[in-house]
C-alpha positions as CSV (number, residue, x, y, z in Angstrom):
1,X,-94.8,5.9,50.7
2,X,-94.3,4.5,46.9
3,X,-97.0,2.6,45.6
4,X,-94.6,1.0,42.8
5,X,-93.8,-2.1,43.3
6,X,-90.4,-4.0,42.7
7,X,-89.9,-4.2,38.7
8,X,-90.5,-8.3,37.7
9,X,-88.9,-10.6,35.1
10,X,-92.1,-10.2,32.5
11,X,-92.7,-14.2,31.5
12,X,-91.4,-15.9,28.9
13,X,-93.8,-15.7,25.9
14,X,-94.4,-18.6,23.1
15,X,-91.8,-17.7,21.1
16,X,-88.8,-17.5,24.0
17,X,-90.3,-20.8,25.5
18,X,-90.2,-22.6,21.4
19,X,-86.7,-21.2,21.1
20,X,-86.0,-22.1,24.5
21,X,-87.1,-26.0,23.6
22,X,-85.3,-26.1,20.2
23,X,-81.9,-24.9,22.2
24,X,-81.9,-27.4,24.7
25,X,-83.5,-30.3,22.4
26,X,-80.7,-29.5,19.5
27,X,-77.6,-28.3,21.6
28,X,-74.3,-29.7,20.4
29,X,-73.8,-32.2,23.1
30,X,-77.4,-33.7,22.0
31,X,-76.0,-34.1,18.7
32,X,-72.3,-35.0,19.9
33,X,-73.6,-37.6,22.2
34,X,-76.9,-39.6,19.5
35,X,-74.9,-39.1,16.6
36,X,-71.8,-41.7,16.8
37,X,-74.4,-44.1,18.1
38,X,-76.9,-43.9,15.0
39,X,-73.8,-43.7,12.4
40,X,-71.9,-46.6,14.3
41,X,-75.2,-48.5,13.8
42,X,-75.2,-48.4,10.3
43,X,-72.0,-48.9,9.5
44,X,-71.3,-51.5,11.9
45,X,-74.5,-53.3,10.4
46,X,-76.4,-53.1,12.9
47,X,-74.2,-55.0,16.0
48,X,-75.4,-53.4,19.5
49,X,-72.0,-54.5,20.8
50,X,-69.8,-52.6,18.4
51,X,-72.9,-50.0,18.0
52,X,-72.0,-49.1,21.3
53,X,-68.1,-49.2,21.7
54,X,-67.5,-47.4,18.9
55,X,-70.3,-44.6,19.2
56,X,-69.8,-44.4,23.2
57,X,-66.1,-43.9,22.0
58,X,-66.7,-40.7,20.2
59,X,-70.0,-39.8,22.2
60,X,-68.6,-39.6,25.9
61,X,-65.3,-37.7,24.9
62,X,-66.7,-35.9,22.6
63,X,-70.0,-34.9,24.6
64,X,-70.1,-36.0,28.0
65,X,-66.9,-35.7,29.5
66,X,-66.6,-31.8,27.8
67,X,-70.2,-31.2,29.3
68,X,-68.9,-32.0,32.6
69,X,-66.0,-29.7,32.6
70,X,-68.5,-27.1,31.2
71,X,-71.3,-27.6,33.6
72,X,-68.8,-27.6,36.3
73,X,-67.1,-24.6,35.6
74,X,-70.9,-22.6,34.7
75,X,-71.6,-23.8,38.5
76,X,-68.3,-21.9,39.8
77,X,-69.1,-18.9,38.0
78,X,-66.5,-18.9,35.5
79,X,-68.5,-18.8,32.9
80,X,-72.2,-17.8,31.9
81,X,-74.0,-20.6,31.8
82,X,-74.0,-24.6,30.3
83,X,-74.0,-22.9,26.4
84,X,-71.2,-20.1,27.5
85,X,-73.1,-17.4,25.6
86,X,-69.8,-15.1,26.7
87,X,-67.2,-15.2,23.4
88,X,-64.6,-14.4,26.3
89,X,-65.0,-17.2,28.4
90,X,-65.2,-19.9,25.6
91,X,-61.5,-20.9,25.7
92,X,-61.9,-23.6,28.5
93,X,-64.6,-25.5,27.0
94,X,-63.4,-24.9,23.6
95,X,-59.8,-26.7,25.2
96,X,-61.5,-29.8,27.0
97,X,-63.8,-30.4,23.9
98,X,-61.1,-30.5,21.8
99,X,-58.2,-32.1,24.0
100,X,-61.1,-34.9,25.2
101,X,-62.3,-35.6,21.8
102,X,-58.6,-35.6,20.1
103,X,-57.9,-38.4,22.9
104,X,-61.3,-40.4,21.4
105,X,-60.0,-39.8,18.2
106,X,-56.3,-41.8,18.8
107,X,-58.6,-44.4,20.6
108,X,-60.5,-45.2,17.4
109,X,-57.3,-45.2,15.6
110,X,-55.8,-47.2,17.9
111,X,-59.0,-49.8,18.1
112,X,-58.7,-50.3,14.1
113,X,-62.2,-48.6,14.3
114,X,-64.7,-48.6,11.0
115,X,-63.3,-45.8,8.8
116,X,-66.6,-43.6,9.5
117,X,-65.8,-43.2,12.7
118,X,-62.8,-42.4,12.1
119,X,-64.0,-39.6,9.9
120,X,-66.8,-38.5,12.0
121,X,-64.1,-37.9,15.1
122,X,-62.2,-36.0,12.6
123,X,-64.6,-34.0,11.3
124,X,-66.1,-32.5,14.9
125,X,-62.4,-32.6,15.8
126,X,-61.8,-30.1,12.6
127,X,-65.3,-28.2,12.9
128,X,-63.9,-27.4,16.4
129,X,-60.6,-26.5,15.1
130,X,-62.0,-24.1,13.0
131,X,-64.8,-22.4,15.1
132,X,-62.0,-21.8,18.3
133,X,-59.5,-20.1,15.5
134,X,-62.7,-17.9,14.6
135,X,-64.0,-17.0,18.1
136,X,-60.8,-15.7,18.9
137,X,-58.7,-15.4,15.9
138,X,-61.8,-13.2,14.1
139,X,-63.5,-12.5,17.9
140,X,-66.8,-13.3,15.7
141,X,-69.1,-15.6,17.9
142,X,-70.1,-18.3,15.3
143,X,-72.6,-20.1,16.7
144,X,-71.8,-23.9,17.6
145,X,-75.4,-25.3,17.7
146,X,-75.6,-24.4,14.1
147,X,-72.1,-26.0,13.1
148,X,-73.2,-28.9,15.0
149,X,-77.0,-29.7,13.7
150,X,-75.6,-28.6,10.2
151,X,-73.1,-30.7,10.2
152,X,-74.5,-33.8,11.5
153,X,-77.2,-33.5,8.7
154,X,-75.0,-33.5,6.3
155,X,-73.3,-37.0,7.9
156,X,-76.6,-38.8,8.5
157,X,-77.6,-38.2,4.5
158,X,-73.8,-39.5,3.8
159,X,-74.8,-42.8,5.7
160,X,-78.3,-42.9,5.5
161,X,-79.4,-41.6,2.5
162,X,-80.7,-37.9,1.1
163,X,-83.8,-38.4,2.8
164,X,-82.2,-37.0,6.1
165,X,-82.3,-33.8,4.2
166,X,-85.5,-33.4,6.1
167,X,-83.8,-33.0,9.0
168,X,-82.8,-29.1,8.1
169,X,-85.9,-27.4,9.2
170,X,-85.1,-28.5,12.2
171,X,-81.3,-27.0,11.9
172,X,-83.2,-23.8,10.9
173,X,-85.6,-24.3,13.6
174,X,-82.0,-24.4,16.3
175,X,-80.7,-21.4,14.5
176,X,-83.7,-19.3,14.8
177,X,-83.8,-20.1,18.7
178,X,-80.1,-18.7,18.9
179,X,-81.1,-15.2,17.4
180,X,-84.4,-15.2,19.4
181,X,-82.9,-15.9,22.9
182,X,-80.4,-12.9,22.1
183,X,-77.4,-15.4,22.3
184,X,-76.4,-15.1,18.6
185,X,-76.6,-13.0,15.7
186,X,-78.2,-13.7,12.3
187,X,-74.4,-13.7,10.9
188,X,-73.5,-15.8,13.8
189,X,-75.4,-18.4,12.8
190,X,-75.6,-18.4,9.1
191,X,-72.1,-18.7,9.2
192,X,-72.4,-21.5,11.7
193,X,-74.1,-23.4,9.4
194,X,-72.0,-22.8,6.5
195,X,-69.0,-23.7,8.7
196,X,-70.9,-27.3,9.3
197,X,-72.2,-27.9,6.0
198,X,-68.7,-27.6,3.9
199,X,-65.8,-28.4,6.9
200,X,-68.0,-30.6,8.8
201,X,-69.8,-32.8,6.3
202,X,-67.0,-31.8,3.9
203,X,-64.6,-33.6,5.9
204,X,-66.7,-36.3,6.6
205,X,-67.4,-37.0,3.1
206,X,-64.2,-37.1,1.9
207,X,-62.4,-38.8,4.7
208,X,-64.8,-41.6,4.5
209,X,-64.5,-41.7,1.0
210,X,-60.9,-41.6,0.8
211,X,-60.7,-44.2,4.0
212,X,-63.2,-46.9,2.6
């Protein structure tokens, strides 16, 4: 009779359990979801009411009710998991994220909404655009938890102030965890963040600008 026994999943180590943490903490729908709510609360001037209409608006189609549709589908197997690590099975989520949020965006249109959120809808709208026509235009994986965190960085120093620059170490901190977990490339996420930084706060800047 062997004496080996059955081969086990060695434990996570520091590193996997910090990258693990910094993917979870930072995913896009995090940032998707807080986001509208702290930018609506500044530009609203501080009014919980509108605070709330306006960054529930852009937060629940543009986060919750895509996270459904993704959670759903990871629990039917048709695709990898809640981040859909697979570049293959990414066209579903990448179609209710864009066709739910697109629906928030004629909402806030519609509503006469502050022009920030306005552009802050159009600039995810536009980042998401762009990263579907790469993940299967280019079939390069760019990674959306970099898009995301880079992007919204940009749009909180836009409304808060350049101080919110200190807010990229954690961006690096995401886009390490991507490359550590295996689920991303180095290129996958520097382009990410590149992506973020000059569409996403790009278009934010300049549609709020142009808006005001």
């Amino acid at each position: 009779m062997s004496s080996t026994l059955p081969t086990e999943t060695a434990p996570a180590g520091p590193r996997q359990r910090l990258a693990r943490v910094a993917t979870e903490v930072l995913a896009p729908w995090v940032w998707v979801l807080g986001l509208p709510l702290v930018v609506a609360w500044q530009v609203t001037g501080h009014h919980l009411g509108e605070t709330l209409l306006w960054g529930l608006i852009v937060g629940v189609t543009g986060s919750l009710i895509p996270m459904a549709v993704i959670v759903r589908g990871a629990k039917q197997g048709k695709w990898d998991g809640h981040h859909v690590t697979n570049r293959a099975g990414r066209l579903v989520p990448f179609a209710a994220c864009i066709s739910s949020l697109a629906a928030g965006f004629v909402i806030l249109l519609v509503g006469n909404a502050p022009h920030e959120m306005i552009a802050l809808a159009a600039a995810e709208l536009a980042c998401l655009v762009a990263a579907l026509a790469v993940t299967f235009g280019l079939r390069f994986k760019i990674s959306m938890h970099a898009i995301v965190a880079a992007g919204a960085t940009v749009m909180l120093m836009r409304v808060y102030g350049p101080w919110l620059a200190l807010l990229f170490p954690a961006v690096a901190w995401v886009c390490w965890s991507r490359v550590e977990l295996k689920d991303h490339t180095a290129a996958q996420v520097t382009s990410g963040t590149v992506v973020g930084i000059v569409l996403g706060g790009g278009v934010y800047l300049t549609l709020a600008a142009v808006l005001a």
